[in-house]
C-alpha angles and dihedrals in degrees: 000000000000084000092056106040083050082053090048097049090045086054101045084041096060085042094056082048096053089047089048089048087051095038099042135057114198121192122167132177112191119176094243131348120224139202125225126191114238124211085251105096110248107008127098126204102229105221128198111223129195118193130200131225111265139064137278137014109350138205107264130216106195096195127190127199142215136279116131077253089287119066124081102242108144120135082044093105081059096122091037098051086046094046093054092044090060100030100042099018088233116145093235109209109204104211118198112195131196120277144229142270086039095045110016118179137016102009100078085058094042084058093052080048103053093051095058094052084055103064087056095060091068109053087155082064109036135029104247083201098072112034115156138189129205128166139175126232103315082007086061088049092053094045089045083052103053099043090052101039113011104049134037116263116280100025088127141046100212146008117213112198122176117173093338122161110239099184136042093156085088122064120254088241094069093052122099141177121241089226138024127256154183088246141047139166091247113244102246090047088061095044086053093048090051097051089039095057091036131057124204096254091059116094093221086207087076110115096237089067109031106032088198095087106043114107114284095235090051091079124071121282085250123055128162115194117194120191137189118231087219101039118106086212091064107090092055103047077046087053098045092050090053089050092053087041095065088066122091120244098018120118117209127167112191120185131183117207118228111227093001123135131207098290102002096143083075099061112028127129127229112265091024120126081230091061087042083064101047081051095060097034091059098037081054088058098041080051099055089048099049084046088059098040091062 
């Protein structure tokens, strides 16, 4: 029964894929890519880079984008890692990661892995003092992951977290928005990214896989969490943000977005409330950057 419900899951998977190819159209136009070699033998992670303007070693964003862990998106952070590298003179690394159901937990995360060590590895190139994350929807998930269970506290200045999920560990049935809205993930395609990313021997309240329960002061001293109102993953980034507010010393700006779906940044018109917001989310990362840079 467990053979055919994985068969299941790989068929209605490629078929989600086929729909996204038709109904996006990603085009992205980093400055150089890059290839960097992954601990598989053999095998190399391609990474978009976008450089600013200036000399020497340079702030780096390391983002990571969205997918449920399964669809092939990347490219889709294009605007926003241009925008960073303009407005906050980071090199912002755009990192892909293997996907699931081909490769389920944990190598999406030991890609993740593998490009941040990376970055200090080139200290001619980057300035190892102010290495950043940020990561969109499944890619949140995957920073939020890595800073709180991967790396020692305080590897990186910021975290950047915009519609991740912070708990697999509950099913996608209990979640709900705090608002209603003209779009949302359909029930039985979140239940099929979960089981696709995790497999049943896997406790989905580890850390690595649901961010909400690592320790508060795992995670850097600045944190900016951005939710959607009509997201069902909202309540429990919001969650996950209190809990790392309670700590001193910590700065964390969380911000809810009226109106605004799961990944609507993506797909937002000029002169819409919706594009207003998009507006606001990414100047507030751009802020908390340029706060750390200084």
């Amino acid at each position: 029964m467990d053979i055919l419900i994985h068969y299941y899951d790989i068929c209605f998977a490629y078929v989600i894929r086929i729909f996204m190819r038709i109904a996006t159209n990603i085009s992205a136009s980093p400055d150089e890519i890059r290839h960097i070699k992954s601990r598989d033998a053999g095998r190399t992670i391609k990474v978009h880079m976008y450089q600013p303007s200036g000399s020497g070693p340079s702030p780096v964003l390391l983002n990571f984008h969205g997918s449920g862990f399964v669809l092939p998106l990347h490219g889709g952070d294009d605007e926003f890692c241009r925008q960073v590298s303009q407005e906050t003179k980071h090199t912002v690394l755009d990192v892909p990661y293997r996907l699931a159901p081909e490769h389920p937990f944990p190598a999406a995360l030991n890609d993740v892995e593998d490009a941040i060590k990376y970055v200090f590895t080139r200290p001619d190139e980057f300035d190892l003092t102010r290495v950043s994350l940020s990561g969109f929807s499944a890619g949140g998930n995957l920073a939020l992951a890595a800073a709180s269970s991967l790396f020692p506290p305080d590897t990186f200045r910021s975290l950047l977290a915009i519609y991740p999920v912070t708990d697999l560990s509950s099913g996608p049935a209990s979640k709900t928005a705090p608002a209603r809205g003209d779009f949302a993930i359909p029930l039985p395609v979140m239940r099929l990214f979960d089981r696709c990313y995790v497999p049943s021997s896997f406790d989905k309240r580890d850390p690595r896989i649901s961010p909400l329960y690592a320790q508060a002061d795992r995670f850097p001293r600045r944190v900016l969490m951005i939710t959607a109102d009509c997201d069902t993953l909202a309540f429990e980034a919001e969650e996950l943000a209190q809990k790392i507010e309670k700590l001193q010393g910590w700065h964390v700006v969380s911000e809810r977005m009226p109106g605004c779906s799961h990944g609507w940044d993506k797909r937002t018109r000029v002169g819409t409330p919706q594009y207003e917001a998009k507006k606001r989310a990414y100047k507030l990362a751009f802020d908390m950057l340029n706060e750390q840079s200084s």
